[in-house]
C-alpha positions in Angstrom: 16.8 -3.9 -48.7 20.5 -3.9 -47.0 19.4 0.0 -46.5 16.6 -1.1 -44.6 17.9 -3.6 -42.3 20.6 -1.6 -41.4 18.0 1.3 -40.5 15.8 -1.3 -38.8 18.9 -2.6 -36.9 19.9 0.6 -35.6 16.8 1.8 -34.2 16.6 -1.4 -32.4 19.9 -0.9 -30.7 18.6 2.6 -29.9 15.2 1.1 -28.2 17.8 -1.3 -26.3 20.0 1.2 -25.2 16.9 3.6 -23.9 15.1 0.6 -22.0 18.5 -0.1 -20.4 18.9 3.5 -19.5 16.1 4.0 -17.6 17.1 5.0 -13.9 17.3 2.0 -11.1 16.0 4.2 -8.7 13.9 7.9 -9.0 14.4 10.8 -6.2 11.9 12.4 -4.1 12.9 15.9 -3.6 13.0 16.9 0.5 14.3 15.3 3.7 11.1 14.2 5.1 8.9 12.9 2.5 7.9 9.5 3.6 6.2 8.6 0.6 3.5 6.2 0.5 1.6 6.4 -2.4 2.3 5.6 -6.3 0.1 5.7 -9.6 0.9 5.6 -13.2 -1.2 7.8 -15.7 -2.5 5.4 -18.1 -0.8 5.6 -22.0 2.0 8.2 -20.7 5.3 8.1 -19.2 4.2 9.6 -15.9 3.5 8.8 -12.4 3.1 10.5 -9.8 4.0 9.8 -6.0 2.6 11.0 -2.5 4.3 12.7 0.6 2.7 11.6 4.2 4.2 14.4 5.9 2.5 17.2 4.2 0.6 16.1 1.2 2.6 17.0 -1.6 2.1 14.9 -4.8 5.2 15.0 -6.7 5.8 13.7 -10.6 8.5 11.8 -12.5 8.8 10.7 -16.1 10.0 7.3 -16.7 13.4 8.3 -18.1 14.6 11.0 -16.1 15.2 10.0 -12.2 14.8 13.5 -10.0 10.9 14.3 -10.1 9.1 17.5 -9.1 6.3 19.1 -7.2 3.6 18.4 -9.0 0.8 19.7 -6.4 1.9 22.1 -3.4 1.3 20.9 0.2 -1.4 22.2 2.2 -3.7 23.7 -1.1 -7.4 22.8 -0.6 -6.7 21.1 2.5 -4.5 18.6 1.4 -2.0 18.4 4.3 -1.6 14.7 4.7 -2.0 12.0 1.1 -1.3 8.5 1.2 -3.1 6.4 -2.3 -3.2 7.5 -5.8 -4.8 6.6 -8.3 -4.5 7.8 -12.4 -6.7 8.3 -15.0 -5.6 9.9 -18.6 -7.6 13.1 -17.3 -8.0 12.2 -13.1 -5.9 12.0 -10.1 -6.9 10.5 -7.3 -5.5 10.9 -3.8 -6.0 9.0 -0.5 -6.4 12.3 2.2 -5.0 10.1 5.2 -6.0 11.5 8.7 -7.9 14.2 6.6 -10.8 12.1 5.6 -11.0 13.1 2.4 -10.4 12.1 -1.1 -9.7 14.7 -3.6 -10.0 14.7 -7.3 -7.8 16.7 -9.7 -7.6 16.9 -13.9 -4.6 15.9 -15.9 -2.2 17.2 -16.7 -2.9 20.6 -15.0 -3.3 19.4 -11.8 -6.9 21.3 -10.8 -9.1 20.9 -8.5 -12.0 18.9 -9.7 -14.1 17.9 -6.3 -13.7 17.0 -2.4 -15.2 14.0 -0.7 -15.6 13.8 3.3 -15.5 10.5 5.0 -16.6 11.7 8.7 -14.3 11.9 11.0 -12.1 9.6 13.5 -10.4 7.8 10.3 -7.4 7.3 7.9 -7.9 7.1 4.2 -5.4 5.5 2.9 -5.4 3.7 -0.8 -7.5 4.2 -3.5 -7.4 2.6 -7.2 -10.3 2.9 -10.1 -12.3 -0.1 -11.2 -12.9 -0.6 -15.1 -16.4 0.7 -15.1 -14.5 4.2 -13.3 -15.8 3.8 -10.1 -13.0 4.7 -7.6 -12.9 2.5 -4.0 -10.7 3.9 -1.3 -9.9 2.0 2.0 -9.7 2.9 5.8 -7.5 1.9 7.7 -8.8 3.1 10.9 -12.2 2.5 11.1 -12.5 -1.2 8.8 -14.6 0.6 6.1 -14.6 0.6 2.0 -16.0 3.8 0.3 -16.7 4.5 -2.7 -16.9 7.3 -5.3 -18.8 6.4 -8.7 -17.3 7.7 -11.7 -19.9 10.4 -12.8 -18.7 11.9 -9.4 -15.2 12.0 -10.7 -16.1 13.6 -14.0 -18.2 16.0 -12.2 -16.8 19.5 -10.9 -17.8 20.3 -7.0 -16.9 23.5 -5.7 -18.7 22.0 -2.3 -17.2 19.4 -0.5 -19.5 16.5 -0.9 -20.3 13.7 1.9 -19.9 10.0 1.0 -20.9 7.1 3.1 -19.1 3.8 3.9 -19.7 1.0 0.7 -18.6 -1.5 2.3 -17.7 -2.4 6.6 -15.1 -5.0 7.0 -14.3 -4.2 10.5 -16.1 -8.0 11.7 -14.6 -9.7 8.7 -11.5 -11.4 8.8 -9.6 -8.3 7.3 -10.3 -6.5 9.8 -10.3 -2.5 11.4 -7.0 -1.5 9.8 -8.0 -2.6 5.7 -5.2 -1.3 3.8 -4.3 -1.9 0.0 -6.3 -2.7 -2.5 -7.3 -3.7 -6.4 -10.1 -4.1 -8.6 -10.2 -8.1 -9.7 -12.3 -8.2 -13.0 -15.5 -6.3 -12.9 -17.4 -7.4 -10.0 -14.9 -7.9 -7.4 -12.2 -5.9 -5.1 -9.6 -7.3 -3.4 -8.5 -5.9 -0.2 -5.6 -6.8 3.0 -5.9 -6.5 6.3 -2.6 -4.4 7.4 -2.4 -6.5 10.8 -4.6 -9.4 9.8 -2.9 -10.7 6.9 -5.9 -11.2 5.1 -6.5 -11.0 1.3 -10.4 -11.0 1.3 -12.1 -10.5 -1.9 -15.4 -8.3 -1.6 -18.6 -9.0 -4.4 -19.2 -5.5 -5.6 -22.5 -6.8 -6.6 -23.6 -7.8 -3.4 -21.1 -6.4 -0.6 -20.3 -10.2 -0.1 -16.9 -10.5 2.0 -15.0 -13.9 1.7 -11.3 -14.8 2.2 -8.9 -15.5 -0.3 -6.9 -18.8 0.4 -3.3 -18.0 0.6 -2.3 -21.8 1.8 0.7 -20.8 4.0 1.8 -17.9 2.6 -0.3 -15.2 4.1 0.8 -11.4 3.3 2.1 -10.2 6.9 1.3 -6.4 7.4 0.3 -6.2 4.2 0.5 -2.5 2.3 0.1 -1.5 -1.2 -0.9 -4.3 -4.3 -0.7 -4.6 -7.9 -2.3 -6.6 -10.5 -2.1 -7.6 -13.8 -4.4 -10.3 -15.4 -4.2 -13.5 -12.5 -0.7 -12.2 -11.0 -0.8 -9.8 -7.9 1.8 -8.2 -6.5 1.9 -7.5 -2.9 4.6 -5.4 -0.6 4.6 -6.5 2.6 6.4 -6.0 6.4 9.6 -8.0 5.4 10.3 -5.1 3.3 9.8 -7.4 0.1 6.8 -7.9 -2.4 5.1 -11.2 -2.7 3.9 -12.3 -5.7 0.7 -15.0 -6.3 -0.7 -16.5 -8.9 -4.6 -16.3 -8.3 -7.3 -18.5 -9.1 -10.4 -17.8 -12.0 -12.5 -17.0 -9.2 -9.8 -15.0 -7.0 -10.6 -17.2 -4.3 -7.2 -18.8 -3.7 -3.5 -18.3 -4.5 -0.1 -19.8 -4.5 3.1 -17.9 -3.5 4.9 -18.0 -6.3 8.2 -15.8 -4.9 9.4 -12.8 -2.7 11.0 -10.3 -4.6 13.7 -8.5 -2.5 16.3 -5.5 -3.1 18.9 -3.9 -1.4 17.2 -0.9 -2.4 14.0 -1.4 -1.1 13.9 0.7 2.3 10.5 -0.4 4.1 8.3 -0.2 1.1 5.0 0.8 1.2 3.4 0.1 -2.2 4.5 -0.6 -6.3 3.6 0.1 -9.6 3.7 -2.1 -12.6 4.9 -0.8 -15.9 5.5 -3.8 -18.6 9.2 -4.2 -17.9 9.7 -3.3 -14.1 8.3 -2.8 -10.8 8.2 0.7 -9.5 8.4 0.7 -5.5 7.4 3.1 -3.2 10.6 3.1 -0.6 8.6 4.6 2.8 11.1 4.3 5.4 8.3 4.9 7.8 10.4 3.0 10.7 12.6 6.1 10.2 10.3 8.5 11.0 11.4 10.4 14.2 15.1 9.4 13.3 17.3 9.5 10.2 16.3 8.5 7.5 18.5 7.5 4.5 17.9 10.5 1.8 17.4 11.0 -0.3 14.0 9.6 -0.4 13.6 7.4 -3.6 11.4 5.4 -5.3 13.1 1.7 -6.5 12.8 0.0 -10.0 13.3 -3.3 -9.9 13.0 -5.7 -12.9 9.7 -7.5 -13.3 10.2 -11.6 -13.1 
């Protein structure tokens, strides 16, 4: 019995002392990354970021903090990612100015299939809803796709044309929609980048109504998180706000700002159970110099 405790004891000193070693921040390799985009795969230790400049998706593990090129920029087009989004066997990524979203296996990183939005617009988040569907959001022309998951199973050597799910442009999100998260199994919540506006959209029937915030709107509002009735948003005061939202997602109530003198003009986060993974962007130094290296911030989760 003493044998056991003592065994039992140590090994949960070990699990301490590995949680508390986890890194407080994870580096991008490169001087101009501007990273935007951030996904965890499921039931791993994973994730894997974006590079705006050039497309390059690069991957971490949890307890080690320098990552590494996962995909090369440039291959099948990819010259410009924002989004991701993770699967166990899928990776998802937001093409930007390219119009497209690709699709690639895990873990070896193939190319499964293209899709082309038309032209003139700026893909920019993507996540998967429970049913597998994927949604991505424009923020150039005010428009929702979306790819169903038999799509993302299937192999395309072709790159296939999809058409808008969704036009928000005359709601009160607005042209420049920007993150966004499945709420449950029938809904999507979405912001408007210069609006402000959570609006949640009725998968069902393409419904658009706005989610009452009180007076706590998200201003230039970027990349969200949720898990069960709490989202997590990042938005221009280089913070991330987090709500408590209501059964029917319809309303919310601030609950706090989470700040860090390591977040540089975040664009997005990650939840893992413990901590918040955010994306530091530093896309107001873009032109300038921007602090390197280029990292990605764990903060604790409140």
């Amino acid at each position: 019995m003493r044998r056991a405790l003592l065994l039992a004891l140590v090994g949960s000193l070990a699990l301490s002392a590995s949680a508390s070693a986890l890194p407080r921040d994870y580096v991008l390799p490169g001087d101009q990354v501007f990273p935007e985009g951030i996904a965890i795969r499921p039931g791993t230790d994973q994730f894997f970021v974006t590079s705006t400049t050039d497309g390059t998706i690069f991957r971490g593990t949890f307890g080690k903090r320098r990552t590494k090129v996962f995909l090369r920029p440039g291959l099948h087009g990819r010259t410009n990612a924002n989004g991701l989004a993770a699967t166990r066997d899928r990776l998802i990524v937001a093409g930007s100015v390219t119009n497209r979203i690709f699709v690639y296996s895990l873990p070896d990183g193939k190319l499964v299939s293209r899709f082309n939005t038309g032209t003139g617009g700026l893909v920019n988040d993507v996540k998967v809803a429970p049913n597998g569907d994927a949604y991505a959001t424009d923020s150039s022309r005010g428009l929702v796709f979306r790819v169903p998951a038999r799509q993302i199973r299937k192999r395309h050597a072709a790159v296939r044309r999809i058409d808008p799910f969704v036009n928000v442009l005359n709601t009160p999100i607005g042209q420049y929609a920007n993150g966004l998260v499945p709420a449950g199994d029938r809904y999507l919540l979405v912001v408007g980048l210069s609006s402000g506006v959570l609006g949640r959209i009725d998968l069902k029937t393409k419904r658009v109504r706005t989610v009452d915030l009180g007076a706590d709107p998200i201003p230039v509002g970027d990349g969200l998180a949720r898990e069960g009735r709490t989202l997590y948003a990042v938005n221009s005061a280089s913070r991330v706000s987090q709500y408590t939202l209501s059964p029917n997602w319809l309303s919310g109530q601030l609950r706090r700002h989470i700040t860090s003198p390591r977040f540089r003009l975040p664009s997005t986060l990650a939840l893992t159970p413990k901590r918040l993974l955010v994306v530091n962007a530093q896309f107001d130094k873009r032109g300038g110099d921007p602090v390197l290296p280029f990292t990605v911030a764990a903060v604790k989760r409140p």
